[in-house]
C-alpha positions as CSV (number, residue, x, y, z in Angstrom):
1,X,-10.0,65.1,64.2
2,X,-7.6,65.4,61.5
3,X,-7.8,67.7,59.1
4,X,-5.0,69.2,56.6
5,X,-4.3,72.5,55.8
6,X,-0.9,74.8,53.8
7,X,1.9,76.1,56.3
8,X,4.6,78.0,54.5
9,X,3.4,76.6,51.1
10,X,3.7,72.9,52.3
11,X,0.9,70.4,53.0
12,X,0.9,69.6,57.2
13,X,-2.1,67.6,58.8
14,X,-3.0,69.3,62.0
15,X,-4.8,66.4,64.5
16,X,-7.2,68.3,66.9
17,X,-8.3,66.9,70.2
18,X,-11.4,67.7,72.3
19,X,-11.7,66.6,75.3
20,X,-15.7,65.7,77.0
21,X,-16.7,66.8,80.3
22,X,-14.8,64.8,83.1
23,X,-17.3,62.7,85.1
24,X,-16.2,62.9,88.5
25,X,-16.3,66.3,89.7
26,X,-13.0,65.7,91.5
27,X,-11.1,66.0,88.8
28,X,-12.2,69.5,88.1
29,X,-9.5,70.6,90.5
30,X,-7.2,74.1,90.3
31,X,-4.4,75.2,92.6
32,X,-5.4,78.5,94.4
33,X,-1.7,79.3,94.3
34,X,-0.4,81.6,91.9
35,X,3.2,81.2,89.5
36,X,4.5,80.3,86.4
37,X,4.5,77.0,84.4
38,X,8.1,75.4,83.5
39,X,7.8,72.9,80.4
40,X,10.6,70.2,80.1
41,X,10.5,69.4,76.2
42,X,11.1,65.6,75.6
43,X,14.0,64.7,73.4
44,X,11.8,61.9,71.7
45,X,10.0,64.3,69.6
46,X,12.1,64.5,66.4
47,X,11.1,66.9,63.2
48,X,10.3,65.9,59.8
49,X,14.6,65.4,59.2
50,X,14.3,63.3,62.4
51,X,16.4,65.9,64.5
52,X,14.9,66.0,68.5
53,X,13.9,68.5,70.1
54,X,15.7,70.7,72.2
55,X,15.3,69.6,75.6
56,X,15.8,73.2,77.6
57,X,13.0,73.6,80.2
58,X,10.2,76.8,79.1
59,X,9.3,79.2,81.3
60,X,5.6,80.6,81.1
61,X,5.7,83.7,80.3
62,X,3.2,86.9,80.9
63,X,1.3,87.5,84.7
64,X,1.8,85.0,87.0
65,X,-1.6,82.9,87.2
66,X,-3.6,79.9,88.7
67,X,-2.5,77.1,86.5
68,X,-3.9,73.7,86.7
């Protein structure tokens, strides 16, 4: 669903997905192990001047938990 909305005084539209129940059971899969998510940000994504994205890998932070 998009949908628009103000952020810092400009106009942004904000696309919202929502995702259906999965319909195999399978796929409803955790890992009993616990630690923390690193994210490797793509260098494709560009902002609104077309500069990309820094590529340096995020670490989750907080208490380690189960993640997907």
């Amino acid at each position: 669903t998009a949908t628009t909305e103000v952020v810092n005084g400009l106009q942004r539209t904000v696309v919202t997905v929502t995702l259906g129940t999965p319909s195999q059971s399978p796929w409803l899969n955790s890992s009993p192990n616990v630690g923390t998510m690193v994210w490797t940000p793509s260098t494709k994504v560009v902002d609104l001047a077309g500069r990309p994205c820094a590529a340096t890998p995020v670490t989750e932070t907080g208490t380690a938990d189960r993640d997907f």
